[in-house]
C-alpha positions as a Python dict, from the first residue, in 0.01 Angstrom:
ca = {
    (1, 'X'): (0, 0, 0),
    (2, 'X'): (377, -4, 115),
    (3, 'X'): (488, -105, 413),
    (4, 'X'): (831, 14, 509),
    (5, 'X'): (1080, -178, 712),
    (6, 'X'): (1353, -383, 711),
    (7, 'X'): (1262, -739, 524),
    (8, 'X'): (1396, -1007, 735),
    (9, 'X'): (1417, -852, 1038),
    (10, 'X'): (1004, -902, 1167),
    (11, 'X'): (927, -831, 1496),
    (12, 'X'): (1199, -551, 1509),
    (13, 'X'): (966, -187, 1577),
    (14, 'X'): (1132, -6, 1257),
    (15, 'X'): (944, -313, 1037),
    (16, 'X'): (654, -210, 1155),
    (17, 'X'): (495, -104, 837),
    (18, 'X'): (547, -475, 715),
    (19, 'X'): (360, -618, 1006),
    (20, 'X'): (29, -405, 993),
    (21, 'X'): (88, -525, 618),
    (22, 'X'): (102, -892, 692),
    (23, 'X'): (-221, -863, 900),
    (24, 'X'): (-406, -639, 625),
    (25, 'X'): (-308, -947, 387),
    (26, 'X'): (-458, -1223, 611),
    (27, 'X'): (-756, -987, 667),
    (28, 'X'): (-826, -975, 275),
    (29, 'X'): (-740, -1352, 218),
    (30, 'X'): (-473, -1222, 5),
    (31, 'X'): (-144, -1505, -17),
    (32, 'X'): (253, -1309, -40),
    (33, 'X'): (413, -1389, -356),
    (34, 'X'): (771, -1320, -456),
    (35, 'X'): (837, -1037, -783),
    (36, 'X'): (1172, -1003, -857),
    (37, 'X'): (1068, -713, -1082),
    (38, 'X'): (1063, -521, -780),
    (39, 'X'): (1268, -724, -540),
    (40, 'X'): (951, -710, -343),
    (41, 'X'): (721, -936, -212),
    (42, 'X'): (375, -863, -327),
    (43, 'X'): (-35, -984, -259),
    (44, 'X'): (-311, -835, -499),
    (45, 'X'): (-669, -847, -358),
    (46, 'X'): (-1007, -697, -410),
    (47, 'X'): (-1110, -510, -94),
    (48, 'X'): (-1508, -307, -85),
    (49, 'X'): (-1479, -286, -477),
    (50, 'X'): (-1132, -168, -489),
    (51, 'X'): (-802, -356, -606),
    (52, 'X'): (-507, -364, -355),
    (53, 'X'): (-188, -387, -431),
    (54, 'X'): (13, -480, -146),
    (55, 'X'): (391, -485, -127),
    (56, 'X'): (686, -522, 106),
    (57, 'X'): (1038, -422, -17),
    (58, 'X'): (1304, -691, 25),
    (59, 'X'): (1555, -404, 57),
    (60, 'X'): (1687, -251, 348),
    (61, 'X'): (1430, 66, 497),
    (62, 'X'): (1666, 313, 323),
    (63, 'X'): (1637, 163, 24),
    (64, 'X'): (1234, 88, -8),
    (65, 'X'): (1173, 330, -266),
    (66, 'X'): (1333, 178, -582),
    (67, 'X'): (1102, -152, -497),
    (68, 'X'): (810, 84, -414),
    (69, 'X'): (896, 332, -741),
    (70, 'X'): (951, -19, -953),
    (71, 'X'): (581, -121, -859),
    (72, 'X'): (409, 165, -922),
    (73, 'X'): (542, 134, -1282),
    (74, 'X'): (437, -235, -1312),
    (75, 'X'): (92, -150, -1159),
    (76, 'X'): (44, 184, -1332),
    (77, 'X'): (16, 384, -1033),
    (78, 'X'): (94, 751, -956),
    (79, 'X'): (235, 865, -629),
    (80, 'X'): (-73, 966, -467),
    (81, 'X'): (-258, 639, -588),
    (82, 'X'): (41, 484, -300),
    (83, 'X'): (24, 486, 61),
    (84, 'X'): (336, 453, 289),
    (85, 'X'): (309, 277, 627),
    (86, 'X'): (589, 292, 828),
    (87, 'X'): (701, 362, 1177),
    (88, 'X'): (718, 697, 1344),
    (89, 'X'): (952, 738, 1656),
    (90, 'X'): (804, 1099, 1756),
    (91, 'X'): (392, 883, 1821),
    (92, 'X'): (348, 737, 2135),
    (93, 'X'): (368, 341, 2087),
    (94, 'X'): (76, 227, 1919),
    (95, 'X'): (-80, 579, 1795),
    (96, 'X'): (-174, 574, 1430),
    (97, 'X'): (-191, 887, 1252),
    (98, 'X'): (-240, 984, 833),
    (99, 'X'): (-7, 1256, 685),
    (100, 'X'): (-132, 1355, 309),
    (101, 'X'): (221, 1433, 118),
    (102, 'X'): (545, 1603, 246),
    (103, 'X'): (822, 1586, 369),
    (104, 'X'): (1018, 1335, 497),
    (105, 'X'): (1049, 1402, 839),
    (106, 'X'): (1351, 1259, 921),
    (107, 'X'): (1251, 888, 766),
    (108, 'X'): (1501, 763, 598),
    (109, 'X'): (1275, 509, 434),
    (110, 'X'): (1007, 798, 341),
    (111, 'X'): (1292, 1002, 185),
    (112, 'X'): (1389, 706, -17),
    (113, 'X'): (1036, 633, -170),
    (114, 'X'): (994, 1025, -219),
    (115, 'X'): (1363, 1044, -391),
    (116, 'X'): (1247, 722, -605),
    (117, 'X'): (919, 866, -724),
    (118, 'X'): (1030, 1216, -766),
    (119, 'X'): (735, 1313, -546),
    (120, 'X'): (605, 1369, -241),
    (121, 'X'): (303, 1323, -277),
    (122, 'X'): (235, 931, -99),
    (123, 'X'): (-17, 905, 169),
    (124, 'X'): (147, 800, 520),
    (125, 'X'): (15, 585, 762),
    (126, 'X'): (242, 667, 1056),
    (127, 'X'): (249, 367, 1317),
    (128, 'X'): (378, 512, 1615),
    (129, 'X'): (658, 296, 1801),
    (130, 'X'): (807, 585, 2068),
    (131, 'X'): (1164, 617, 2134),
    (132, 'X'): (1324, 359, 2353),
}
């Protein structure tokens, strides 16, 4: 599980994806850990039988796919193994919604991890933040 944003900058709406992260970590009892083999900061946890990989790119947004691309090779994942959450500017604030694969949409983050993995085929958990 990804979450998209811009590291450094919490708070902001476009990090977003890093926040719901950061609560899904202390909800799992999962601790952040630095991996420079991804320029990422990543948790591992077991969650209802099932391993999580957690991770939030210390890139900017429009670069999050190289981290997210360099993990899945670490971890052995395949793009549809991944899910993306990010922010979405077109959902009312606080509206969650699930895409399964496709396009981009206009997110510049999205189009980075789908240019990175050579697919399209990540789950997206799209955290709505509205337009200002």
């Amino acid at each position: 599980v990804a979450g998209l944003g811009n590291y450094g900058l919490r708070g902001t709406r476009h990090s977003v994806g890093m926040a719901v992260l950061d609560r899904l970590a202390r909800r799992v009892a999962a601790g952040w850990r630095a991996d420079g083999r991804c320029c990422a900061d990543v948790a591992v946890a077991e969650a209802r039988g099932l391993e999580l990989v957690l991770l939030k790119p210390r890139r900017p947004m429009n670069l999050n796919g190289p981290s997210v691309a360099s993990a899945a090779e670490i971890y052995r994942l395949r793009p549809e193994d991944i899910y993306l959450v990010h922010d979405d500017l077109d959902k009312a604030l606080g509206t969650v919604a699930i895409k399964l694969g496709g396009s981009a949409r206009g997110h510049n983050g999205v189009r980075s991890c789908i240019s990175a993995l050579r697919s399209s085929e990540m789950t997206r958990l799209r955290v709505g933040i509205g337009r200002p």
